[in-house]
C-alpha positions as CSV (number, residue, x, y, z in Angstrom):
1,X,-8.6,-1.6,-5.2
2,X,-10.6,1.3,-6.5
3,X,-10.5,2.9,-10.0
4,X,-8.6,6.3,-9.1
5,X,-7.0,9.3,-11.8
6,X,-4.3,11.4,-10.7
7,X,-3.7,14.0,-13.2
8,X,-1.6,16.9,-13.2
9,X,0.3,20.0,-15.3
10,X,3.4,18.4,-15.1
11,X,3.6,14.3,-15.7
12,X,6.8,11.9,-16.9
13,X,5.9,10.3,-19.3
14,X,8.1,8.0,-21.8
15,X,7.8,10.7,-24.5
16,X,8.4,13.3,-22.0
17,X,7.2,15.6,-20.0
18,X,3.3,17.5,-20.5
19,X,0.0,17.7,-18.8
20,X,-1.8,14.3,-18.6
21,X,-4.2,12.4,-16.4
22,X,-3.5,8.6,-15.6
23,X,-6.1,6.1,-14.7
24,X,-5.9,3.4,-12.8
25,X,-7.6,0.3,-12.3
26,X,-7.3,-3.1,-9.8
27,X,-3.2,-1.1,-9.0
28,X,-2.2,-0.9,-12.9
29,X,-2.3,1.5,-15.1
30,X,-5.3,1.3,-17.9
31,X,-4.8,4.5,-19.3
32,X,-2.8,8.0,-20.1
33,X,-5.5,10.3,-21.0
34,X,-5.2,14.4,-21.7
35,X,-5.4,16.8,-18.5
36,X,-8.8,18.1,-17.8
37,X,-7.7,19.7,-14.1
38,X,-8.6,22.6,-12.8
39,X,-6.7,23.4,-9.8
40,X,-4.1,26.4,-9.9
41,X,-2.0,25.7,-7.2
42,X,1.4,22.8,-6.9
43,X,-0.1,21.1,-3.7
44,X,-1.7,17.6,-4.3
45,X,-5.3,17.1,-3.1
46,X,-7.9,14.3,-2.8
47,X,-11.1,14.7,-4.1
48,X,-12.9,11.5,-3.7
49,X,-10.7,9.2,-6.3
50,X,-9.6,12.1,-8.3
51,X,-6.0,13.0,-7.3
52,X,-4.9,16.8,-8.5
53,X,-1.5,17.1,-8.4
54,X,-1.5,20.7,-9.4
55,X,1.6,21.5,-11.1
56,X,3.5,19.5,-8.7
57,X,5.4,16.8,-11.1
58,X,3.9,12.6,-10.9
59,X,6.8,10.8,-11.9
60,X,6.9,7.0,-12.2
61,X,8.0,5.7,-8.9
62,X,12.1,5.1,-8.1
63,X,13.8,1.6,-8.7
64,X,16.5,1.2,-6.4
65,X,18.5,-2.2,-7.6
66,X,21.5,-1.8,-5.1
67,X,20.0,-1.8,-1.7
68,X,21.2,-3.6,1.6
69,X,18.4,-4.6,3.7
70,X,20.3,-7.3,5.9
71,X,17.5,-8.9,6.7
72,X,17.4,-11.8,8.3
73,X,20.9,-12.0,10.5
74,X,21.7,-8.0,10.6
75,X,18.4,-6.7,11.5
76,X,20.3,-3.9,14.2
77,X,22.0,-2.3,10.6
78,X,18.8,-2.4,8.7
79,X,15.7,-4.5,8.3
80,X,12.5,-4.7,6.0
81,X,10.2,-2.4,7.5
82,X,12.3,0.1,8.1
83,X,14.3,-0.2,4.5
84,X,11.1,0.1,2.7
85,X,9.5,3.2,5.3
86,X,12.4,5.5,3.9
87,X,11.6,4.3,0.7
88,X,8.3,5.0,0.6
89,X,9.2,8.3,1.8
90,X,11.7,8.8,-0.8
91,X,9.4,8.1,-4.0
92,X,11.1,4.5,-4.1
93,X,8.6,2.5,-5.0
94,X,10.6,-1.2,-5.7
95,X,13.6,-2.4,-4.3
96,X,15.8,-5.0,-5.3
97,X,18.2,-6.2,-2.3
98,X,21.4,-7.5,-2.3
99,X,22.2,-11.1,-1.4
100,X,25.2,-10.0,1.2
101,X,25.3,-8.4,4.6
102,X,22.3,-10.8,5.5
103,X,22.4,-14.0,7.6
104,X,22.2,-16.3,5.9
105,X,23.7,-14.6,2.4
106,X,21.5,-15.2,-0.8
107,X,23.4,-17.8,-2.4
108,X,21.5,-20.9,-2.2
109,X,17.9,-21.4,-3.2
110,X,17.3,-22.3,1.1
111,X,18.5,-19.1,2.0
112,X,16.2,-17.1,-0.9
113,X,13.3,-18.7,1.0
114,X,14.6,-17.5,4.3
115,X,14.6,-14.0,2.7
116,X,11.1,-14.3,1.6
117,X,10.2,-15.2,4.6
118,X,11.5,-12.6,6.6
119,X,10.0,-10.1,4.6
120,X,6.2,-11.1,4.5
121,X,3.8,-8.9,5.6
122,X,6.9,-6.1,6.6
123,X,7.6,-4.2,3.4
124,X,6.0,-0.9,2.0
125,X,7.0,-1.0,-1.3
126,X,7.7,-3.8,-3.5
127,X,11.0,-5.9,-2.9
128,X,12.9,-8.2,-5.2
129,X,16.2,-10.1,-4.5
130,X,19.8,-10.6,-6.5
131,X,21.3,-14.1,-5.9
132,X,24.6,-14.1,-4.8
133,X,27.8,-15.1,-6.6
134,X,30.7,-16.8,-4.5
135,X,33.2,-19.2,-4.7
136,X,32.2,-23.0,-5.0
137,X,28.3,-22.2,-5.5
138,X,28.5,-22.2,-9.4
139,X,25.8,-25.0,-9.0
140,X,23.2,-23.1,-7.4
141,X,23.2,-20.4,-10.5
142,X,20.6,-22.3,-12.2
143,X,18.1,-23.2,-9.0
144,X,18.3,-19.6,-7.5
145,X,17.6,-18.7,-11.5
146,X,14.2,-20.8,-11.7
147,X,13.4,-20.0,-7.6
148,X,13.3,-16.5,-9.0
149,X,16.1,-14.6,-8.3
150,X,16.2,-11.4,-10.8
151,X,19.8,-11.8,-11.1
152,X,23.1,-12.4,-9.4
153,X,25.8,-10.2,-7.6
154,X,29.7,-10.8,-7.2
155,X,32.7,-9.2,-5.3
156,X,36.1,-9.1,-7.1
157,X,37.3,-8.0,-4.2
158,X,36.7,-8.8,-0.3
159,X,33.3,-7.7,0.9
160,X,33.7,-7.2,4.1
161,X,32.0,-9.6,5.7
162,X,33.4,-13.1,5.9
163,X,30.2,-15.2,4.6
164,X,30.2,-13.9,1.0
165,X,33.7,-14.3,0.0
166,X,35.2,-12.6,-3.5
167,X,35.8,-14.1,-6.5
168,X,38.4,-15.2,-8.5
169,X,38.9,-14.9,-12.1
170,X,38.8,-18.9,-12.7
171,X,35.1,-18.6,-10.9
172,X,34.2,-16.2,-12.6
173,X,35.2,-18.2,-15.7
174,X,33.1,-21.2,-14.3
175,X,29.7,-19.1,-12.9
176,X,29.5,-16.6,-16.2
177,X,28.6,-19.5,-18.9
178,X,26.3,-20.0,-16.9
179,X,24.7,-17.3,-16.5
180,X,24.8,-16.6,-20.0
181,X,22.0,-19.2,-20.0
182,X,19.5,-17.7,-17.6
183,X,19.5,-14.6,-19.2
184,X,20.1,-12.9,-16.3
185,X,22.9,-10.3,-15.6
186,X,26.1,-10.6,-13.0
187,X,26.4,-7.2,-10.9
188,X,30.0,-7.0,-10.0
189,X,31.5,-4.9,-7.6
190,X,34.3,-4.4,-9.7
191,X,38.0,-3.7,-8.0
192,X,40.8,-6.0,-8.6
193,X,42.0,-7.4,-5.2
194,X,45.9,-7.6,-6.5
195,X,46.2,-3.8,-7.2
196,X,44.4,-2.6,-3.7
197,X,47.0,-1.1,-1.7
198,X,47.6,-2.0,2.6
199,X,46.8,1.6,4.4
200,X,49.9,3.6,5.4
201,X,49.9,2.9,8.9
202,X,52.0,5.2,9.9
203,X,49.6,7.8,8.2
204,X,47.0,9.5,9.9
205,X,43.5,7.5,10.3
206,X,41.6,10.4,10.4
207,X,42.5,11.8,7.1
208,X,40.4,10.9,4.2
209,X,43.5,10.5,1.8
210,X,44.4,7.7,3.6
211,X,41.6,5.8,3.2
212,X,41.7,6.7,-0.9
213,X,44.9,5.9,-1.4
214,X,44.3,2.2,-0.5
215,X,41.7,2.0,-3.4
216,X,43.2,3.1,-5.9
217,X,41.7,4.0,-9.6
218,X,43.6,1.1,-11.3
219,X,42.1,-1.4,-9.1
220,X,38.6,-0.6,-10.9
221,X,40.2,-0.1,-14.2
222,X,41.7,-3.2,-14.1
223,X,38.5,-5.0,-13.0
224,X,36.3,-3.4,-15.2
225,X,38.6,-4.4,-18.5
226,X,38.8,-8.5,-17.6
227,X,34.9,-8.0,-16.9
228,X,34.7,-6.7,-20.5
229,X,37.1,-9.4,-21.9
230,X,34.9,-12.3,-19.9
231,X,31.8,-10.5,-21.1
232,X,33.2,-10.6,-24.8
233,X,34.0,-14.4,-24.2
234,X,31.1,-15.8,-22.5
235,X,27.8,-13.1,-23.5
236,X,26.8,-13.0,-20.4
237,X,25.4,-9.8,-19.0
238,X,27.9,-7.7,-17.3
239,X,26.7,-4.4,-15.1
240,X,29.3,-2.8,-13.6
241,X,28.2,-1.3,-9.4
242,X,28.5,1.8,-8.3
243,X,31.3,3.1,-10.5
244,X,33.6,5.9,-9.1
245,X,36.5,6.0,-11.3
246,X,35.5,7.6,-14.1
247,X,39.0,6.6,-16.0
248,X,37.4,3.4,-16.8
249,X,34.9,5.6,-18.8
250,X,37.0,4.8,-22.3
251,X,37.2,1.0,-21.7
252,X,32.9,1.3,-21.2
253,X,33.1,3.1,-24.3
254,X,35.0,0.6,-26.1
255,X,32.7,-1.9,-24.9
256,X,29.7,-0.3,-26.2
257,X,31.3,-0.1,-29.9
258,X,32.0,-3.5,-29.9
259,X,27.8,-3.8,-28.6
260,X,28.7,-6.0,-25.6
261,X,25.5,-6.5,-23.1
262,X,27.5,-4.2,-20.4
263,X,26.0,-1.8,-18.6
264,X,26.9,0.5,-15.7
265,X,25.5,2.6,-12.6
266,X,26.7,5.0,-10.0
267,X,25.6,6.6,-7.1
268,X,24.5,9.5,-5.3
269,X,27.6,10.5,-3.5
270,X,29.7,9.7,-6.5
271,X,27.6,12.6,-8.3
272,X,28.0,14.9,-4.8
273,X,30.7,14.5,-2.8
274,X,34.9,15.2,-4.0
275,X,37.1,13.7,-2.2
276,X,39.4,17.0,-1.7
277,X,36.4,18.3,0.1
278,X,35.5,15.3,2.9
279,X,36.7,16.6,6.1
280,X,39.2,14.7,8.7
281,X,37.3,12.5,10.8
282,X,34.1,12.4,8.4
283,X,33.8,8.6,8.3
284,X,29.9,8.7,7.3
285,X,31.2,9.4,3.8
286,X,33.3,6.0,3.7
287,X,32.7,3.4,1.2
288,X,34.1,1.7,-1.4
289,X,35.0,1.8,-4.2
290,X,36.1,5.7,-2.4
291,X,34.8,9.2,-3.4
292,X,37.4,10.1,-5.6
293,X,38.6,13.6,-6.6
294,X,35.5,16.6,-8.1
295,X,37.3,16.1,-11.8
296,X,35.8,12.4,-11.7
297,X,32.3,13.4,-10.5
298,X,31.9,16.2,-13.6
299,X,32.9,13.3,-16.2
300,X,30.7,10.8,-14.5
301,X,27.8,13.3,-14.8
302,X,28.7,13.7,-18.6
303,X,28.5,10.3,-19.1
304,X,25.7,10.1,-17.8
305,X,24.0,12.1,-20.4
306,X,25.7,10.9,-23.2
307,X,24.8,7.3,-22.3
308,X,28.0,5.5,-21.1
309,X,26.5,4.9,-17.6
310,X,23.1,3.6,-17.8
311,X,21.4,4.6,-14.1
312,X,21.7,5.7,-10.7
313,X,20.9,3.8,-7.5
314,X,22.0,4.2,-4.3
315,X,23.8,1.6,-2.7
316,X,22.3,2.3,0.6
317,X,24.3,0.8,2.9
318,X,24.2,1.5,6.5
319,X,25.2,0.1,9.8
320,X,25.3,0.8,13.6
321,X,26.6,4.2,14.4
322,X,29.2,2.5,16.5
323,X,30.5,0.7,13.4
324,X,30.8,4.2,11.3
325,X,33.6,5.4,14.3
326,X,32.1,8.5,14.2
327,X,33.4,9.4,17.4
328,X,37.0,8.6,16.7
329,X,36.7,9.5,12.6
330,X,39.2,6.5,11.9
331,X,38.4,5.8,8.4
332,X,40.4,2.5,8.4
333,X,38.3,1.4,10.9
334,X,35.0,2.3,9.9
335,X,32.2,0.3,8.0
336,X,32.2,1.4,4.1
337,X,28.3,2.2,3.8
338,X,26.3,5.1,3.2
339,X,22.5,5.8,3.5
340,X,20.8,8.0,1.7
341,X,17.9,6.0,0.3
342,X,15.1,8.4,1.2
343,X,16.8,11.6,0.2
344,X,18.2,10.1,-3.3
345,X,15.6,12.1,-5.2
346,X,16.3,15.7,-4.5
347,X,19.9,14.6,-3.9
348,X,20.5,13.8,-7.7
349,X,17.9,16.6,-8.7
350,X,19.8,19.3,-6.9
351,X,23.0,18.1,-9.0
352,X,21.0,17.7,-12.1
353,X,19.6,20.9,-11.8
354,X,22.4,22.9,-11.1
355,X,23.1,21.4,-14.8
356,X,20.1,21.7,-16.0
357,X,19.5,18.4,-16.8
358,X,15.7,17.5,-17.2
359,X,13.6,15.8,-14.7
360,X,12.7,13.3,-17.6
361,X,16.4,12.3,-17.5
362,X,15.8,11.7,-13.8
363,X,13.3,9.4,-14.4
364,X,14.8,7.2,-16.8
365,X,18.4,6.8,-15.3
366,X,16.2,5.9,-11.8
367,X,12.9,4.4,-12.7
368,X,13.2,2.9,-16.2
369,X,17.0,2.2,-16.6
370,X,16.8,0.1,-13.2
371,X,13.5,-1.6,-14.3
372,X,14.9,-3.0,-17.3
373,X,17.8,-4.2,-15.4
374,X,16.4,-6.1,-13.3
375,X,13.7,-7.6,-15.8
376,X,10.8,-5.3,-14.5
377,X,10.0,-3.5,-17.5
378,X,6.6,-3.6,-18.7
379,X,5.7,-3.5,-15.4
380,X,7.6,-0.7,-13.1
381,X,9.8,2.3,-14.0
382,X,7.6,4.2,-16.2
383,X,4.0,5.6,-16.5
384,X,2.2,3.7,-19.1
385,X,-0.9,1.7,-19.7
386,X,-0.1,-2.0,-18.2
387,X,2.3,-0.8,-15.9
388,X,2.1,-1.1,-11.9
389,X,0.5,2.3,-10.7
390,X,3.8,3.3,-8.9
391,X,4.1,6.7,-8.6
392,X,5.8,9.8,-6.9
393,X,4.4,12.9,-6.5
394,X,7.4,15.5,-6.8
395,X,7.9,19.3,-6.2
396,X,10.8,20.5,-8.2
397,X,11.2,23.8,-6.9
398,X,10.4,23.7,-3.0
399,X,13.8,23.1,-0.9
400,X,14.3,21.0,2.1
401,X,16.8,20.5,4.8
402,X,18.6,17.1,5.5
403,X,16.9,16.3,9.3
404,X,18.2,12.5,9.9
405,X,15.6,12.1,12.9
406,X,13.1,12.2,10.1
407,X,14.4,9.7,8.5
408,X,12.9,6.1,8.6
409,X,15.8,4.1,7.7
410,X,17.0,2.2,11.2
411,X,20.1,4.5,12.2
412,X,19.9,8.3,12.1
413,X,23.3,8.5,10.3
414,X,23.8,9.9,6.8
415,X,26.5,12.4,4.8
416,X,23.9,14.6,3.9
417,X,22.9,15.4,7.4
418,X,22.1,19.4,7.5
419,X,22.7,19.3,3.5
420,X,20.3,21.5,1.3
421,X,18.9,20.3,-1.2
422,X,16.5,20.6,-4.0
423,X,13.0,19.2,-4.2
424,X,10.7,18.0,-1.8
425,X,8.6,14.2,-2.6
426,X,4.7,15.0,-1.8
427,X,3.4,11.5,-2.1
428,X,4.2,8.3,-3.0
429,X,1.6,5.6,-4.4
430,X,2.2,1.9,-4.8
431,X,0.2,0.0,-6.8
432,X,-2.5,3.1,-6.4
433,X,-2.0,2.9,-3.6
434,X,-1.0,6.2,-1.4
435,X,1.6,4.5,1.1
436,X,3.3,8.6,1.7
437,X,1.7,11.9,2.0
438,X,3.4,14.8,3.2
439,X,6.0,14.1,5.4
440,X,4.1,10.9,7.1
441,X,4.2,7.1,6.0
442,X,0.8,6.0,6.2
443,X,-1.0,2.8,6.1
444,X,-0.2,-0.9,6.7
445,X,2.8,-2.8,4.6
446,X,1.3,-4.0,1.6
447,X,4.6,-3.9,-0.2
448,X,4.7,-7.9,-2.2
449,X,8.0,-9.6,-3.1
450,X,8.6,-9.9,-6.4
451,X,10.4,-12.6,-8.7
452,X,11.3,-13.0,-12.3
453,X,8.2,-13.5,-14.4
């Protein structure tokens, strides 16, 4: 790899944001040095291995830990190449996929090899993999631990797919000690089975209060505090997926007196969508746990910036358009999923913005935050010597609208189809590397796996 320096006006960096140069060397970073450009204008241009960004931002690339890929076994919801197109496009520069939704799921150190396997030589960014959790595979913890898994994911409630089954409390009280002693944290999707509620059948299918009123806040509540309690009991570390309920905000609160190793993420829709505004009929906004009511997205922004949740990821989930019911907009019916993987930058800077909430912010609840959960830091999520040269090229202040024919994830199907949104990503870089530049995905996958060091 050639020596390179992209420098611009406007660069994240760990103590914020100011003009800086960044050089690179062999795909790392060797060096933040001060800005000596000269161009004026906020497009980025090549000039030889000098990359002026302008006044265009360079923020370290995304870290998406909640990502379905479902490859091997689900290829015709998602696969590798695809997956890591649309994140290449979207300034995510590492992935971390979950171990469900695949075929075979990622619960035995045989089926982590499978997944490896499947992905040579197919992704454009960098991909790591969560073990999974399930009942009766308490023995596999450790082996998946040393075959390098970067950590392990659970259901407390049914997944919705009948090859990763949910856990119960008692194995949970079996799998956590042990975890405990890889160091590794347990991602739960965190809703208690007992206090889900069967859907009104009698009420209409089509109306989005039906589908909420099945998943009820308690349900995460009540997950979230016996996650606490075990987390308390055992120290193993506890992050809490894709939180929606934002009355379980004082229990997280409680738990970060006490200094328990809990931490907490939520999502892109969770930050966008209320569930008093989702249309009858508009199923491409189903998942679980449910969109919940605008008074819960304001208070899960707040605690986002006064540190109760830790980072944002996406959750990308999608499937077949067929599976969505799109045509029929029966939310019982439909697959919980959304995609929005290559549009979660200027998603979460439009809300942010609208806030005014820093782009610094940006970067550490999706670059750094995610890093560090999944081990990484050091070496992705920020923009400092030693660190891969993952970057994102970012215009704050252009707009774009959502067109899902140009996006590269498998199925053309996302909530934020004709949306508006702020900001626009230039280019992306891995490793150095420029795998995006405006508007096109260019050059072969040279994406690498990636295990716990």
């Amino acid at each position: 790899m050639a020596s390179s320096l992209i420098r611009s006006k406007r660069v994240v960096l760990p103590d914020g944001l100011r003009p800086a140069s960044i050089r690179v060397d062999a795909g790392r970073i060797t060096a933040i040095e001060p800005y000596q450009g000269t161009a004026e204008d906020a497009a980025a241009t090549v000039t030889g291995t000098v990359i002026d960004a302008g006044s265009a931002v360079v923020m370290p690339g995304l870290v998406d830990t909640h990502v379905h890929i479902n490859d091997p076994g689900r290829v015709d919801w998602e696969g590798f190449e695809t997956a890591t197109l649309s994140a290449a496009a979207g300034g995510v520069t590492t992935l971390v996929d979950m171990p469900l939704n695949s075929i075979p799921s990622t619960t035995t150190v045989a089926a982590l090899e499978e997944k490896r396997h499947a992905a040579t030589g197919r992704c454009h960014v960098d991909v790591g993999f969560w073990g999974g959790v399930v009942p009766g595979n308490a023995r596999e913890i450790e082996p998946l631990a040393r075959a390098g898994v970067l950590g392990f994911k659970c259901f407390l409630s049914p997944s919705g797919v009948a090859e990763f089954d949910h856990v119960s409390e008692s194995d949970l009280r079996e799998a956590m000690p042990i975890i405990a002693k890889t160091g590794l944290p347990l991602l739960v999707h965190a809703e208690w089975p007992a206090l889900l509620r069967e859907p009104d059948r009698r009420a209409d299918p089509r109306s989005y209060s039906t589908w909420l009123d099945s998943r009820p806040g308690p349900a995460e509540m009540a997950a979230i505090d016996l996650l606490i309690e075990l987390c308390e009991q055992t120290s193993a570390r506890v992050h809490i997926v894709h939180l929606a309920s934002a009355d379980a905000l004082a229990s997280i609160g409680g738990a970060r007196t006490r200094r328990l190793p809990l931490t907490v993420e939520t999502c892109p829709h969770y930050l966008t969508f209320a569930a008093e505004d989702i249309a009858d009929g508009d199923t491409a906004l189903k998942c679980a746990p449910p969109i919940r009511e605008g008074e819960h997205r304001e208070r899960l922004w707040q605690a986002l910036t006064n540190g109760l949740i830790d980072l944002i990821v996406t959750d990308h989930s999608p499937a077949p358009p067929a599976l969505k019911h799109l045509e029929d907009g029966d939310f019982l019916a439909a697959w919980g999923g959304i995609a929005s993987l290559q549009i979660t930058l200027p998603i979460v800077w439009s809300g942010a913005a609208e806030r005014r909430i820093p782009l610094p912010r940006l970067a550490e609840w999706m670059s750094a935050a995610p890093a560090r959960l999944a081990g990484l830091e050091g070496r992705k999520g920020a923009i400092a010597p030693g660190c891969d040269a993952d970057l994102v090229i970012f215009d704050p202040e252009r707009e774009m609208i959502v067109d899902p024919s140009r996006l590269y994830h498998r199925h053309a199907v996302t909530p934020y189809d004709g949306a508006r949104l702020r900001g626009v990503v230039m280019a992306t870089m891995l490793g150095g590397e420029i795998v995006f530049d405006h508007g096109e995905c260019i050059g072969p996958p040279m994406g690498q796996t990636i295990s716990r060091r």
